[in-house]
N, C-alpha and C positions, 0 to 999 in steps of 0.2 A: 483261853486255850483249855482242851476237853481234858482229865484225868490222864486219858491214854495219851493224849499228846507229849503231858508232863514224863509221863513213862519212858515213852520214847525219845526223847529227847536227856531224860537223867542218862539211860544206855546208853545214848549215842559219847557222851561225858565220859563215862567210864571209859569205854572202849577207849576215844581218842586221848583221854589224860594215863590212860594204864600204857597204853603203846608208848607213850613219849616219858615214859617214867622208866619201864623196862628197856628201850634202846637209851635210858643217860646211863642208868645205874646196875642195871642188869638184873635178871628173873632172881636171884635169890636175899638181894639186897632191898628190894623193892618189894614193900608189903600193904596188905590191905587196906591197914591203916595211912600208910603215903596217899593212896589214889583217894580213899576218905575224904582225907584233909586237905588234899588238892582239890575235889570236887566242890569243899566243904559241904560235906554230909557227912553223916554218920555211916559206920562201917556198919549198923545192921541194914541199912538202905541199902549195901552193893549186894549182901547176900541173900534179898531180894531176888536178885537176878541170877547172879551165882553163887555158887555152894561152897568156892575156892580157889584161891590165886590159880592154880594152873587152870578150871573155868575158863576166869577173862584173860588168860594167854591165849589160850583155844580160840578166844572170840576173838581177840585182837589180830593174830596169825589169819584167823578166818576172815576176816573182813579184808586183808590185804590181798589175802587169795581171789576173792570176791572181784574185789578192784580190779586186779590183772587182768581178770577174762574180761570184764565189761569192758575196759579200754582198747583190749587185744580185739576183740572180738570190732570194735566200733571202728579201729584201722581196719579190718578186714574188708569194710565194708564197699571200701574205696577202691581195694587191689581190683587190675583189671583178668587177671589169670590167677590160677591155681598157683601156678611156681611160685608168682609174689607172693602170695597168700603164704606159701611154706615160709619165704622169707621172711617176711614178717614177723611172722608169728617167731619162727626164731629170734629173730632179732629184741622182737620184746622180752621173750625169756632170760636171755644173758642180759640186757639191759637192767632187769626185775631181780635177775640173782649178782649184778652191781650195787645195787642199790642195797642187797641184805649184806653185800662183803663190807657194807660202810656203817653194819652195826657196832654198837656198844662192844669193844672185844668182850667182858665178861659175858658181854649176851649169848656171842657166839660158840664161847668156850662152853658155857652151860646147855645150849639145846641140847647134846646130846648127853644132858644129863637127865633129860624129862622125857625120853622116849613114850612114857603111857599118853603125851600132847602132841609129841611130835612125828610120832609114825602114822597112827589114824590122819592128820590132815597131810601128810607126804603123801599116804595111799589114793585120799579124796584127789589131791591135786594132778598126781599121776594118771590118775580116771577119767578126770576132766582134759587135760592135755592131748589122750590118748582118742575122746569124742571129738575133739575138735580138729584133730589133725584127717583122723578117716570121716569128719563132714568134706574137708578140705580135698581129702583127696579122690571121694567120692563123685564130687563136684568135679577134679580134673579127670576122669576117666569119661563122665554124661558130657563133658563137653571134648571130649576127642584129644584131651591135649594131655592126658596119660592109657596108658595100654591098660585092659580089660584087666581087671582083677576080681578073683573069688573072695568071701567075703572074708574068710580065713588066712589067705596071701594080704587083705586090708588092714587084718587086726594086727598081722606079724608086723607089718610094715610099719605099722602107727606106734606100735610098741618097740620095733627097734629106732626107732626119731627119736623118740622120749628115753630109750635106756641109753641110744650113744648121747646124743649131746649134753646128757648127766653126766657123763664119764666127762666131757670135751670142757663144761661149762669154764670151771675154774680157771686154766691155762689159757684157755682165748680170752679171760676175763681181763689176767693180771697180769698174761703177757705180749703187751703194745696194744696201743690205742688205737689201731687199725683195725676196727670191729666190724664196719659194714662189707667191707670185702673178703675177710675169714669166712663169713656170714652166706657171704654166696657164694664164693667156691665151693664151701662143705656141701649147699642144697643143691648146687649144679653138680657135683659127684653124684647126689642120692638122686635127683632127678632125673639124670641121666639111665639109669637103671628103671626106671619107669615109665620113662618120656615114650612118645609112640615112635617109631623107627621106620614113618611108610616114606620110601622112595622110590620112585619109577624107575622103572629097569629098564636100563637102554636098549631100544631097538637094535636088531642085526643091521649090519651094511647090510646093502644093497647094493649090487653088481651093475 
């Protein structure tokens, strides 16, 4: 194996042994020297890569982020409409912020102690969220199965998906495990409001 191979592959260590060390122990308990001596390597090795515990927070958050869409994105690929596609992709979302409500409580209790790590990738994640939903919906307007929107009426809309079902996530999280059907009521409300509305007008009698 080539130098950079070695490279890449100590990073891929870090990342996945610093992730599974911060969800046992939580970000302030867990230090350099843990992921170190879990890697067995030397702590000048990891600062190689990074400069500083909250760094490979950054990465380790980052890469989970990463994960989401490549997976979200690879369901998509399957949906045979737009609508599913909204479904979906919601669905993987509270599925994704399940999975964070089963951290380390210390862990969770501390992100909102590290805002300089955890706002930058909330903003990145919100961004990305916000391009995928107006691909999505873009996609149902070219194929006739939502109503014409300007590109400004697109971006409101993709942004209010991503600012309500922030507000919603928690409560349909943790309360009752009847997630798939929450799921589509909420985007049959929203899509309803965008679905296309063409019906034939009935003919007059005739005498």
């Amino acid at each position: 194996m080539t130098e950079w191979g070695h490279k890449e592959d100590l990073n891929k260590d870090i990342i996945t042994v610093s992730g599974n060390l911060f969800r046992k122990f939580g970000f302030k308990k867990t230090t350099v020297e843990d992921i170190a001596r879990e890697i067995g390597k030397r702590k000048s090795s990891l600062y190689y890569y990074y400069k500083s515990k909250e760094e490979i927070f950054e990465a380790v958050v980052n890469e989970e982020m990463h994960r989401f869409f490549r997976l979200i994105k690879r369901s998509l690929e399957h949906s045979k409409t737009s609508k599913q596609k909204l479904m979906l992709f919601c669905k993987a979302q509270f599925q994704h912020l399940a999975s964070l409500c089963n951290l380390n409580g210390a862990l969770k209790d501390e992100i909102h102690d590290i805002p300089c790590v955890i706002t930058p990738i909330k903003n990145r994640f919100d961004t990305t969220q916000i391009e995928l939903i107006k691909e999505i919906l873009q996609e149902g307007v070219d194929k006739r199965e939502f109503k014409n929107m300007s590109t400004g009426e697109m971006n409101a809309f993709a942004y209010l998906i991503v600012s309500s079902f922030r507000g919603l996530e928690l409560p349909l999280v943790t309360n009752g495990p009847d997630l798939d059907s929450r799921i589509a009521f909420i985007v049959e409300m929203m899509v309803e409001g965008i679905g296309r509305q063409d019906q034939t007008v009935p003919l007059a009698p005739t005498n």
